[in-house]
Structure formats: C-alpha cells, structure tokens
N, C-alpha and C positions, 0 to 999 in steps of 0.2 A: 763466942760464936753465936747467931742470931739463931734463933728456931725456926726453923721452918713453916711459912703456910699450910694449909692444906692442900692446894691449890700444889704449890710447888712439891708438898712430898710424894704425890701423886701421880705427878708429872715425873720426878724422878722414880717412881718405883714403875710405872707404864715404861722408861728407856730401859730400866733394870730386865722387865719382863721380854722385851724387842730381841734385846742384845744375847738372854738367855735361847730364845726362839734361834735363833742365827745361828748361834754359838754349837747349839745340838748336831748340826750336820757335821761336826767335826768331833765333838765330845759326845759319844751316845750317853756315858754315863754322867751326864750332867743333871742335878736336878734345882729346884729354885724352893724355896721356904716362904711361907706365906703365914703369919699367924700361928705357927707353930708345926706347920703341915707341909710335908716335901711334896712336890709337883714335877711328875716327868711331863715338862714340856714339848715333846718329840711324841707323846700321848694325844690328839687330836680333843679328844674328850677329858682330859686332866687339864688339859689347857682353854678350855671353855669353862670348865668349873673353876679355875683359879679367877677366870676374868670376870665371870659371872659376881665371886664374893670381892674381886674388887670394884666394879663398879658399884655394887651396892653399899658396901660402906665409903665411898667417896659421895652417892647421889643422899647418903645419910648423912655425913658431916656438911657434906651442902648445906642442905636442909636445915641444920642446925643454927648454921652461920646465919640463914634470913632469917631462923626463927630467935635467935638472941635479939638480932638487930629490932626487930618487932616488939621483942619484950622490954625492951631500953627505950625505946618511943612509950610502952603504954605506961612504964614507969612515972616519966613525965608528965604523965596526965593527957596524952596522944596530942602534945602540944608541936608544932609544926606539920611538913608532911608526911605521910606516913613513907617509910623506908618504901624502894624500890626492890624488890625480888632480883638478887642476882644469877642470871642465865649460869647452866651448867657449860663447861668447858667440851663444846661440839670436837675440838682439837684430839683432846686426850681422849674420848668416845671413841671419834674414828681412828686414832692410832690402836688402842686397844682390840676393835674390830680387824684392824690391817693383821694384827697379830694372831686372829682365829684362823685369817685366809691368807695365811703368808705362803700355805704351799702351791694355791691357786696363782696369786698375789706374783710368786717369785718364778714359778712356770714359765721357762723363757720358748719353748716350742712353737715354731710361728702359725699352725694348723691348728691351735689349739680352741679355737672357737667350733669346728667341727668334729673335735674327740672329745668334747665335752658341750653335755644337755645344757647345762646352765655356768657358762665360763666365767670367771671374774678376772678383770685384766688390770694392773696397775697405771697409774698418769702414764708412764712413759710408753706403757703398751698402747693405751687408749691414743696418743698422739698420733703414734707410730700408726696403726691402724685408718686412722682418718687422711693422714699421709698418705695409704695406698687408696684409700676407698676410690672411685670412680663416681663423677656426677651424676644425678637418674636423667641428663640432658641426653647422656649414651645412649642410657636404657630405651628412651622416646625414640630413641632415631635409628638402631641397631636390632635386627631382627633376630631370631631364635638359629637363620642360615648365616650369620654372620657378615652381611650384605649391609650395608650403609643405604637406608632408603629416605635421609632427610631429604627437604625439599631441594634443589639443584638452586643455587646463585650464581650468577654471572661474575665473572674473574678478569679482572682488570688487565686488560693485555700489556704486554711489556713494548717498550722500545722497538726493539728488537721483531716483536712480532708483529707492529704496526709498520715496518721498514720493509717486512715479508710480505706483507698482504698489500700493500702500496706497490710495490716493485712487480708483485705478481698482476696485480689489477692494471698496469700500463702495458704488459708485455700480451696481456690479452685484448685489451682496448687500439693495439698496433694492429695487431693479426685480423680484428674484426672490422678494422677500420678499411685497410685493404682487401677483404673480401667484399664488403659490400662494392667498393669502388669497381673490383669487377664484376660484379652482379649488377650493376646501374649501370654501366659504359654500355653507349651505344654499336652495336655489331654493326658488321657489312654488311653493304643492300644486296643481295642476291635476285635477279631478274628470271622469273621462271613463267615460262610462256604453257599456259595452258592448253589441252586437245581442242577445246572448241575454236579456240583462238588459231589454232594454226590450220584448221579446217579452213576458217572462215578468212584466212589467207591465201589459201591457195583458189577459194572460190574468186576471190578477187584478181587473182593475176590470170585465171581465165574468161573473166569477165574483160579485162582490159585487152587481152589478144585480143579478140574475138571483134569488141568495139572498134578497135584498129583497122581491122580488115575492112569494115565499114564504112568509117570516115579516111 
C-alpha cells in the first residue's frame, strides 16, 4: 500500500475531524485523539485547540517540504531554477475553519442575521439569502410610507383601449357636430314695428285725410 502525502493525510484527518464534529450531535460521548490526547469536539474550545495544533504541524511539514526541495537545489551547486515555494492548501484551511463554525455554519433559522451580532452563514445560506434580497432600485423609488414615488411613464395603450377612445371620440364629434349646426342655422325673420314708427303712421294717415279734404 503506497504512503501517504502530507498533503493527503491531512486532508484525510481534516474529513476525520468534520465527520467527528457532525457525528457529536447524536453521540455526546464521542471523542477524537489527536497525538496522543482525546478532544471533546462538542467543546467549542477543545475543538479550536485541536485545530489550532493541527494546522500548525501541517503549515510545518509544509515548510519542510519547500525547505528540502531548496536544500536539493543548493546541493547542486543552485544549478538551474531555484525551486518554486509551494502554496498552502487554502481548501483544507477553510474546511478546518468551517469546522470551528459549524454551529454558526449549520444554524438553519432563517432570522438568524438579526439574533446574531456577527452571523456567519454557509454557500447555501448565502445564496439563499441574495435569492430573497431585494434591489436598492426599490430602496430609490419606495418611501419610508410605503407609496411608490418613482418617476410616472406612459403605458402603451392596448387595442382595446384605442377602439375605446376612437369609438368614444366619434360619438362626441356627432353630438358636437349637430349642436353647432343648430347654433349657425339661420332663424325666422320676426318683423317688430317700433313706438316711434307706428306714431309716425298714424301722423301720416291724418296728414293724407286731411290733404283729401283739400284737393
């Protein structure tokens, strides 16, 4: 059987430590061995000291690993490049970290950003979360009275309402058309004979007797 990396035992002892964490909510008496020394993981602070002394003997056989490869280059007389430093495993960092805040982490209560000062939420909470958020387009345009005060845009009338407003605008353009026609027609001539006018009629038909008499 091949021996393991560092790399890979590491990796398997961080699932080892996960599955211990998980496993506590059903077994209180569960505990996990580390270097000779049992660890109640269900302990908040026994499980930050356990992670604690394992990240640092992984960021030390790291270390090791570049610092061979260095030594084997200067062996040579530092003949080619000098070795590349290879990066720590950010994967296994934050799984290990996932495991201090698993109870944050696994917290499914969906208020929980407001009964806690400083919440930490997992990917699938964080989606879920951005899922409900609302745009600050809202915020711009919705006041504190709950009233929509964005700007007003004109709304492309339908069918239907252009058949409404056409049908309406003839049945008033009828009605208007035929009142004026009786406002412009000309009325009947009424002949009304004025007081002086009919005075000055009767002065004449006694001017005409009277001439009569004479001729």
């Amino acid at each position: 059987m091949a021996q393991l990396t560092y790399t890979e035992k590491y990796a398997q002892l961080t699932a080892q430590i996960i599955d211990n964490v998980k496993c506590r909510k059903t077994d209180v008496h569960l505990r996990f061995a580390y270097n000779g020394t049992a660890y109640d993981l269900a302990d908040r602070t026994q499980r930050i000291e356990l992670i604690g002394y394992v990240s640092r003997d992984y960021a030390l056989e790291h270390g090791e690993v570049n610092q061979r490869a260095i030594d084997a280059w200067e062996e040579r007389g530092c003949k080619g490049e000098r070795p590349a430093s290879l990066p720590l495993d950010s994967a296994l960092l934050d799984r290990l970290t996932d495991a201090i805040l698993d109870e944050e982490l696994t917290d499914p209560h969906p208020d929980k950003v407001t009964r806690t000062e400083y919440p930490f939420m997992s990917d699938w909470q964080l989606d879920l979360r951005r899922d409900r958020e609302t745009g600050l387009k809202a915020a711009e345009e919705t006041a504190t009275d709950g009233l929509n005060y964005r700007k007003p845009t004109k709304r492309r009338r339908t069918n239907y309402e252009h058949w409404c407003v056409d049908n309406g605008a003839r049945s008033r353009n009828v009605g208007r058309a035929a009142q004026y026609k009786r406002d412009t027609a000309p009325g009947p001539v009424v002949t009304v004979k004025s007081e002086p006018f009919t005075a000055a009629k009767s002065v004449a038909a006694t001017w005409r007797e009277r001439l009569s008499l004479v001729y």
